[in-house]
N, C-alpha and C positions, 0 to 999 in steps of 0.2 A: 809917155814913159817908154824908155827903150825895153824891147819884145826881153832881152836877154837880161836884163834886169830886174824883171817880174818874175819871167823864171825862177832867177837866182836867189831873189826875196823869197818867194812861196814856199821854193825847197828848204831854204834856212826856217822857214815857219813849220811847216811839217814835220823836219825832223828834230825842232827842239817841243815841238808838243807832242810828237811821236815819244817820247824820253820822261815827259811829265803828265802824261794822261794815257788811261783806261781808252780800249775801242768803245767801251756801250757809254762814257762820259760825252757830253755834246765836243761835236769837235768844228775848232772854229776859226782852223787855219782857211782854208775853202773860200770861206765868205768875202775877204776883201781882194782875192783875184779869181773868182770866177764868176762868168755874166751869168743873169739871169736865164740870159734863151741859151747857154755853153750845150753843145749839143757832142756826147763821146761817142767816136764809133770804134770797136773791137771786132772780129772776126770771129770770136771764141762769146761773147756775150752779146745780149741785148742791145738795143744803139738807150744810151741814158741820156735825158736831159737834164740842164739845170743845174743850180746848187745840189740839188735833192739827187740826183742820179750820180754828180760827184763824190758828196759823201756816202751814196751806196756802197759804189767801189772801195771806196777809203775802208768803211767799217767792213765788206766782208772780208778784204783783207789782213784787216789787226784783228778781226777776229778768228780767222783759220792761222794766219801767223802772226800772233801777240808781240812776239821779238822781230819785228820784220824791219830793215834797215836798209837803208838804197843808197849805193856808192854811185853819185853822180861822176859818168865816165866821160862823157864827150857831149858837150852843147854845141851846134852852129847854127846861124842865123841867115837872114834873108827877107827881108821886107816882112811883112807882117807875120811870117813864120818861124819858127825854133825848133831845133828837132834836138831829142836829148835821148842818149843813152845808157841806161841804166843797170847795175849789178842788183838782183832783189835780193836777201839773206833772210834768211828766218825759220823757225823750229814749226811743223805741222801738228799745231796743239788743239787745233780745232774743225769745223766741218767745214770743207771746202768743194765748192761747185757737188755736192753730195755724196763727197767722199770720206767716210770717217777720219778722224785724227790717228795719224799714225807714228806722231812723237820724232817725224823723221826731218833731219836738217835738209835742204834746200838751198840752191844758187841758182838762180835763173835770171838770164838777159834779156832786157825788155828796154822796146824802143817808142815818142812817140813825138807826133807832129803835132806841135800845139800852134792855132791862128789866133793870136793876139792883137786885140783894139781896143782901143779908149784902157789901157791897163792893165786888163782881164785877159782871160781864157777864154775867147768866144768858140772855138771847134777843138777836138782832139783825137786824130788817128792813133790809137793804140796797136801794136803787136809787141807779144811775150813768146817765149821759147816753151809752149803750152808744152810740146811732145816730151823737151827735155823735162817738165816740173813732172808731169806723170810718169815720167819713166822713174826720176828719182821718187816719186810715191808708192814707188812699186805695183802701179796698175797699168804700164806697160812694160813685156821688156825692152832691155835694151838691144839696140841695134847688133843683130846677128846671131840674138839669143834666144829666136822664137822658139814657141813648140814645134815638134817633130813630128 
């Protein structure tokens, strides 16, 4: 199956069960594009494996942003890889990376390199605009507004 096609499918699956289901309900977009050995790596988390390290990601994001919606902005391709970049949205209604809910909106751009075979999602390089979401968290300032 073409890499940019699976993309395309998984994100249309995501965000219409995004729209019809609860974070804590089983979520079961995941399962028919990502491999069993799908190994994520992030700079800001953990390296996750698996389905199971997928929907970690998934859930603790619908769960710190319930309303979290991703404006798919640029897909390009190349032999077994796709890189997409993404608009994240969403309200901070719950606990995130150990940060209290602070009811505060967010927009943050996050980009990644997914290596696609046999269908699936077997590797994924994540990076997100971590500095910008904490800044809009208000647990950094912003640029130029330190203390004195």
């Amino acid at each position: 199956m073409d890499p940019v096609l699976v993309v395309y499918t998984a994100y249309k699956a995501a965000r219409t069960q995004a729209v019809t289901q609860r974070p804590q309900r089983r979520l079961t977009h995941g399962r028919p594009y990502v491999s069993r050995s799908y190994i994520r790596y992030d700079p800001a988390a953990p390296e996750a494996k698996g389905l199971a390290g997928f929907k970690q990601l998934v859930v603790m994001l619908r769960t710190a942003f319930p309303d979290l919606h991703f404006t798919l902005e640029e897909v390009i391709a190349e032999d077994d890889k796709v890189m997409t970049r993404a608009l994240l949205r969403g309200t901070h209604r719950g606990e995130y990376l150990g940060i209290a809910p602070t009811g505060k909106p967010v927009a943050v751009m996050g980009m990644v390199v997914l290596r696609i075979a046999q269908g699936k999602f077997q590797e994924g390089w994540l990076m997100m605009d971590n500095l910008g979401l904490l800044q809009q968290l208000g647990m950094v300032p912003p640029v130029g507004q330190g203390t004195q």
